[in-house]
N, C-alpha and C positions, 0 to 999 in steps of 0.2 A: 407102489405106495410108500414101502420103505424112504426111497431116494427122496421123494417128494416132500417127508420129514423131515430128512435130513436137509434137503437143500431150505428148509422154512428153519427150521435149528440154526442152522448158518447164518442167514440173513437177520432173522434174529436179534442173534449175536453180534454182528455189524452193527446193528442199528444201534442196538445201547451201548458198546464200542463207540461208533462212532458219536453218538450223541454225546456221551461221556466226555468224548476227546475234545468234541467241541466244545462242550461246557467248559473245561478246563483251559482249555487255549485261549478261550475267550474271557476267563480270568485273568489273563496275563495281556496286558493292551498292549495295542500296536506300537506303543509311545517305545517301546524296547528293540524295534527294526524302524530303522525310519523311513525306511522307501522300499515297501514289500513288492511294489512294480518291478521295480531293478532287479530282486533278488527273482522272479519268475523271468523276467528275460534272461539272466545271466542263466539261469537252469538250462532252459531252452538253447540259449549258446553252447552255452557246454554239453548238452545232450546233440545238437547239431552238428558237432565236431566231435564228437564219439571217443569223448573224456569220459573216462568210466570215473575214476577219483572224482575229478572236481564237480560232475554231474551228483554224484553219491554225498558229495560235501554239502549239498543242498536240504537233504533229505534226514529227519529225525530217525534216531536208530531201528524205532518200533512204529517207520509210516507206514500208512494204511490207503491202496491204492485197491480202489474202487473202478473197477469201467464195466459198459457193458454198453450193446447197442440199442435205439429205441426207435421202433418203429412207428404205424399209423395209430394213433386213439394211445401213444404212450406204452404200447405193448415189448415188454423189453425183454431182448434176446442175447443169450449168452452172457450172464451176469458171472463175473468174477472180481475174486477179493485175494489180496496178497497183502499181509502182516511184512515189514521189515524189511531191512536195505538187501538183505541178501536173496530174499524172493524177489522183488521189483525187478532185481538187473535184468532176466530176461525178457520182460517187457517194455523198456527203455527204447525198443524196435517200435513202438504201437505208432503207427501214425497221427495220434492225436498227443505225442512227447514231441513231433518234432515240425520246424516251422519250412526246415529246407525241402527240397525233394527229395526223395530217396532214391528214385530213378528216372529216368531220361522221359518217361510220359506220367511220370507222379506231380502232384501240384505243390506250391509252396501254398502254406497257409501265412494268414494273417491276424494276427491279435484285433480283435474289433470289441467293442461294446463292454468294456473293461470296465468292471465294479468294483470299488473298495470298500467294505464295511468292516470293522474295526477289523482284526485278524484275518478278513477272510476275503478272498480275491475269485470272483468270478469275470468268464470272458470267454468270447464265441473264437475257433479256430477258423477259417474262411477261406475256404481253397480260390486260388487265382484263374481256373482253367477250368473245364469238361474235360469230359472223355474225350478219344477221337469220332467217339460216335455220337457227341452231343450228351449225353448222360450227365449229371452236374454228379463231379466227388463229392462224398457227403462231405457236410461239415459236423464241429464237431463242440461240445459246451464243456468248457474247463471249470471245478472249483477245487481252490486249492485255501487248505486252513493253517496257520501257522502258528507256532510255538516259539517266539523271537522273531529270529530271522531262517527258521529252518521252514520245510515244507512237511505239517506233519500228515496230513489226510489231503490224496489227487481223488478228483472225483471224474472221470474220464467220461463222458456220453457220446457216442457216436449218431447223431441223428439222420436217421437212413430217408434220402429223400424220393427213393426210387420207386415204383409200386407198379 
Protein backbone atom coordinates (compact mmCIF):
# COMPACT_ATOMS: atom_id res chain seq x y z
CA UNK A 1 0.00 0.00 0.00
CA UNK A 2 2.84 2.12 1.09
CA UNK A 3 4.59 1.95 -2.53
CA UNK A 4 1.31 2.38 -4.28
CA UNK A 5 1.40 6.12 -2.50
CA UNK A 6 4.34 6.72 -3.11
CA UNK A 7 4.28 5.80 -6.78
CA UNK A 8 0.71 8.14 -6.93
CA UNK A 9 2.96 10.97 -5.00
CA UNK A 10 5.41 10.74 -7.82
CA UNK A 11 3.28 10.90 -10.66
CA UNK A 12 1.61 13.52 -9.10
CA UNK A 13 4.34 15.30 -9.02
CA UNK A 14 5.07 14.82 -12.76
CA UNK A 15 2.02 15.77 -13.67
CA UNK A 16 2.15 19.49 -12.18
CA UNK A 17 5.88 19.43 -13.09
CA UNK A 18 5.18 18.64 -16.24
CA UNK A 19 2.09 20.70 -16.75
CA UNK A 20 4.04 23.61 -15.24
CA UNK A 21 6.81 23.17 -17.74
CA UNK A 22 4.49 23.05 -20.27
CA UNK A 23 2.70 26.00 -19.54
CA UNK A 24 5.88 27.86 -19.36
CA UNK A 25 7.52 26.64 -22.63
CA UNK A 26 4.59 27.34 -24.07
CA UNK A 27 5.04 30.96 -23.12
CA UNK A 28 8.03 31.40 -24.89
CA UNK A 29 6.85 30.71 -28.82
CA UNK A 30 8.32 28.80 -31.16
CA UNK A 31 9.31 32.09 -33.14
CA UNK A 32 12.74 31.59 -30.85
CA UNK A 33 13.96 28.05 -32.58
CA UNK A 34 12.97 28.21 -36.05
CA UNK A 35 13.02 24.67 -37.18
CA UNK A 36 12.29 22.51 -34.11
CA UNK A 37 12.10 19.48 -36.74
CA UNK A 38 15.86 19.76 -37.44
CA UNK A 39 16.70 20.25 -33.97
CA UNK A 40 14.86 16.61 -33.07
CA UNK A 41 16.56 14.97 -36.06
CA UNK A 42 19.95 16.45 -35.26
CA UNK A 43 19.16 14.88 -31.52
CA UNK A 44 18.50 11.67 -32.94
CA UNK A 45 21.70 11.90 -35.20
CA UNK A 46 23.69 12.45 -32.48
CA UNK A 47 22.10 10.02 -30.24
CA UNK A 48 22.73 7.42 -33.27
CA UNK A 49 26.20 7.85 -33.35
CA UNK A 50 26.58 7.83 -29.63
CA UNK A 51 27.71 11.51 -29.02
CA UNK A 52 27.20 11.72 -25.46
CA UNK A 53 28.12 15.89 -25.58
CA UNK A 54 26.37 16.81 -28.52
CA UNK A 55 23.36 14.38 -27.90
CA UNK A 56 23.40 16.31 -24.20
CA UNK A 57 23.64 19.74 -26.08
CA UNK A 58 20.16 19.14 -27.08
CA UNK A 59 18.65 18.77 -23.85
CA UNK A 60 17.66 21.57 -20.98
CA UNK A 61 19.59 21.14 -17.90
CA UNK A 62 16.58 20.06 -15.66
CA UNK A 63 14.68 17.81 -18.87
CA UNK A 64 12.25 15.74 -17.80
CA UNK A 65 12.17 12.28 -19.54
CA UNK A 66 9.09 10.46 -19.31
CA UNK A 67 8.47 6.76 -20.82
CA UNK A 68 6.72 4.03 -20.05
CA UNK A 69 5.18 1.10 -22.07
CA UNK A 70 1.22 1.03 -22.98
CA UNK A 71 -0.58 -1.80 -23.55
CA UNK A 72 -4.37 -3.12 -24.62
CA UNK A 73 -7.26 -0.64 -23.22
CA UNK A 74 -4.08 2.04 -22.57
CA UNK A 75 -2.96 -0.12 -19.53
CA UNK A 76 0.51 1.17 -18.95
CA UNK A 77 3.38 -0.63 -17.63
CA UNK A 78 6.71 0.27 -16.10
CA UNK A 79 6.26 3.96 -15.87
CA UNK A 80 9.47 5.88 -15.32
CA UNK A 81 10.60 9.53 -14.77
CA UNK A 82 14.07 11.07 -14.83
CA UNK A 83 14.71 14.86 -13.87
CA UNK A 84 18.08 16.21 -15.55
CA UNK A 85 20.95 15.73 -18.14
CA UNK A 86 22.77 13.55 -15.75
CA UNK A 87 19.85 10.97 -15.05
CA UNK A 88 18.68 10.75 -18.86
CA UNK A 89 22.44 9.47 -19.97
CA UNK A 90 21.61 6.12 -18.96
CA UNK A 91 18.72 5.90 -20.99
CA UNK A 92 19.87 7.34 -24.23
CA UNK A 93 20.15 3.15 -24.99
CA UNK A 94 16.07 3.12 -24.98
CA UNK A 95 15.07 2.12 -28.29
CA UNK A 96 12.54 4.65 -28.67
CA UNK A 97 16.06 7.50 -28.69
CA UNK A 98 17.24 5.96 -31.43
CA UNK A 99 16.31 5.68 -35.34
CA UNK A 100 19.39 3.27 -36.43
CA UNK A 101 19.50 -0.38 -35.31
CA UNK A 102 21.25 -1.19 -32.56
CA UNK A 103 21.78 -4.74 -33.64
CA UNK A 104 22.14 -7.00 -36.53
CA UNK A 105 18.12 -8.39 -36.12
CA UNK A 106 16.97 -4.74 -34.42
CA UNK A 107 14.78 -2.54 -36.78
CA UNK A 108 15.45 0.95 -37.91
CA UNK A 109 12.56 3.20 -37.00
CA UNK A 110 11.17 6.03 -38.98
CA UNK A 111 9.82 9.38 -38.19
CA UNK A 112 6.11 9.24 -39.41
CA UNK A 113 3.04 11.27 -38.59
CA UNK A 114 5.05 14.45 -37.34
CA UNK A 115 3.17 17.21 -35.58
CA UNK A 116 4.09 20.80 -34.83
CA UNK A 117 2.10 22.90 -32.45
CA UNK A 118 3.71 25.75 -31.30
CA UNK A 119 6.70 24.43 -28.90
CA UNK A 120 5.63 21.09 -29.02
CA UNK A 121 6.52 18.11 -31.52
CA UNK A 122 4.90 14.96 -31.66
CA UNK A 123 5.61 11.81 -34.00
CA UNK A 124 5.21 8.03 -34.23
CA UNK A 125 8.65 5.87 -34.32
CA UNK A 126 7.87 2.97 -37.03
CA UNK A 127 10.05 0.08 -37.18
CA UNK A 128 11.00 -1.21 -40.79
CA UNK A 129 10.97 -5.02 -40.22
CA UNK A 130 9.15 -8.07 -37.84
CA UNK A 131 10.61 -10.42 -35.84
CA UNK A 132 12.26 -13.42 -37.49
CA UNK A 133 9.10 -14.95 -36.18
CA UNK A 134 6.67 -12.59 -37.95
CA UNK A 135 5.91 -10.61 -34.57
CA UNK A 136 5.80 -6.77 -35.75
CA UNK A 137 8.65 -4.49 -33.13
CA UNK A 138 6.54 -2.37 -31.46
CA UNK A 139 6.45 1.01 -32.35
CA UNK A 140 6.67 3.74 -30.50
CA UNK A 141 4.88 7.63 -29.90
CA UNK A 142 7.37 10.48 -29.26
CA UNK A 143 6.50 14.11 -27.71
CA UNK A 144 9.06 16.25 -27.14
CA UNK A 145 8.32 20.12 -25.67
CA UNK A 146 10.83 22.75 -25.99
CA UNK A 147 12.23 25.76 -24.26
CA UNK A 148 14.03 27.56 -27.49
CA UNK A 149 15.77 25.30 -29.36
CA UNK A 150 16.44 22.82 -26.44
CA UNK A 151 14.33 19.71 -25.68
CA UNK A 152 12.96 20.29 -22.28
CA UNK A 153 10.24 17.34 -21.57
CA UNK A 154 10.81 13.54 -23.87
CA UNK A 155 7.61 11.85 -23.41
CA UNK A 156 8.59 8.18 -24.66
CA UNK A 157 5.41 5.62 -25.10
CA UNK A 158 6.21 2.35 -26.23
CA UNK A 159 2.97 0.82 -27.70
CA UNK A 160 3.16 -2.91 -27.10
CA UNK A 161 1.41 -4.47 -30.25
CA UNK A 162 1.75 -8.09 -29.17
CA UNK A 163 -1.01 -9.94 -26.94
Amino acid sequence: MRIRIINFLMIAALVLTSCSAIQSAQASTSSSCPNLVQVVKDFYTANDTHQLVPTLSYLTEDVIFVFWAEGINGHHMGLNTVVGKDQIVPFLTNPGLHLKASGPDAPNFSMDHLVQAGNQIVFNLTPDRTHANGRPYDPYVVTMVFSGCRIEIIKLIERITWV
